[in-house]
Residue, then its C-alpha position, 0 to 999 in steps of 0.5 A: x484363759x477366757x474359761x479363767x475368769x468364770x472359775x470365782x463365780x462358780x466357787x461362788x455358786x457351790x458355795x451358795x448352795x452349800x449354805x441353802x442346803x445347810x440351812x434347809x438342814x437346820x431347820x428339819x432337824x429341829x425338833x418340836x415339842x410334843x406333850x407327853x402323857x403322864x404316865x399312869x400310877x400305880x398303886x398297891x394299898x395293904x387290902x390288895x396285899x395278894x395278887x389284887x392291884x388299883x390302878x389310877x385311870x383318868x383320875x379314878x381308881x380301878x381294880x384289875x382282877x384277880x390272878x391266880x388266886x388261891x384256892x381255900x378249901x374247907x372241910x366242915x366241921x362233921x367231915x373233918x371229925x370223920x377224917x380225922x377218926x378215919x386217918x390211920x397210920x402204922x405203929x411200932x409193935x411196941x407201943x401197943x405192948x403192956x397196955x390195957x385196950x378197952x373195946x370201942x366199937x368194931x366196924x363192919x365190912x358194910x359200914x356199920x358199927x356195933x358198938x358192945x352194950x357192956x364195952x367197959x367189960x372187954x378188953x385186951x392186953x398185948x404181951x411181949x412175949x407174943x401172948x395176950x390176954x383180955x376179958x369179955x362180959x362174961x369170961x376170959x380170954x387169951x391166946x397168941x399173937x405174931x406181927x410183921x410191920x403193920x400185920x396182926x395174926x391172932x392164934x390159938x384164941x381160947x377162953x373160960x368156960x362159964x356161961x352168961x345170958x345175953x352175952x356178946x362174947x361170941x361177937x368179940x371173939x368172932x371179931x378177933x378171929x378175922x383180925x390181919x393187922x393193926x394201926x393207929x387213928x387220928x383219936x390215938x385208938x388202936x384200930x385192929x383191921x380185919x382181913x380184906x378191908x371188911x372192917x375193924x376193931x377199935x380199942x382205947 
């Protein structure tokens, strides 16, 4: 029974440290105020539409670089007139049928052009039923035509026979007789290729 009476102070004691590790609980848990920096802002004004930003530093702007701009090429204007004379595409047999050509200029395998003294004087029409005919500046000419997609055979080219000094008819036909397909240009010129990529015609 003697161990009886220490029983309340022993409650008593438990329940004491039960409160000073409460207490010591509390006050830990209690959290201090800390300043938080203001975040930064940002803003994107109408200039810097295209991946450009101005950043807000410290009460300044700045501007970050530039990412994956885009790259503008530009072509000038003398380039761009030889790429648009040199661009040809493929076109239907038809559209060059009944029309009048009239001799440009012919380009040869080193790049350089010749270009007729009388160039009004020659020409050549295509025939649907596989003939053409044309003129030079001193006869005229006529023969047979066959294509296949994008090429161009010339046949059985013959002429009349009148003589004329100072002529480039041997020059035209001479062109017309190495003639392996036709095209057209950026000009809308019908461009007649010569075999092996040695060069061309140009008619109009």
């Amino acid at each position: 029974m003697k161990n009886n009476k220490f029983v309340p102070l022993f409650i008593v004691i438990i329940v004491i440290l039960i409160g000073i590790i409460f207490w010591q609980y509390k006050n830990n848990s209690k959290t201090k105020e800390v300043d938080i920096p203001k975040t930064t802002t940002s803003t994107v004004p109408t200039n810097y539409l295209q991946n450009k930003t101005e950043n807000t530093v410290d009460g300044k702007n700045v501007d970050n670089p530039i990412v994956n701009p885009v790259t503008k090429v530009t072509v000038p204007a003398k380039d761009a007139e030889a790429l648009k004379s040199k661009f040809t595409y493929e076109i239907p047999v038809s559209k060059i049928i009944d029309k009048k050509w009239q001799w440009v200029s012919a380009i040869n395998y080193d790049d350089s052009v010749f270009t007729p003294k009388k160039a009004i004087a020659f020409s050549l029409t295509f025939k649907k039923d596989g003939t053409f005919s044309g003129t030079t500046d001193c006869n005229g000419i006529f023969g047979k035509y066959t294509t296949k997609g994008s090429v161009m055979t010339l046949t059985s080219i013959g002429q009349t026979m009148m003589f004329c000094e100072g002529s480039e008819e041997v020059k035209f036909t001479t062109y017309l007789n190495q003639v392996k397909g036709f095209m057209f240009n950026g000009d809308e010129e019908l461009v007649l290729n010569f075999d092996f990529d040695s060069g061309s015609m140009i008619f109009k």
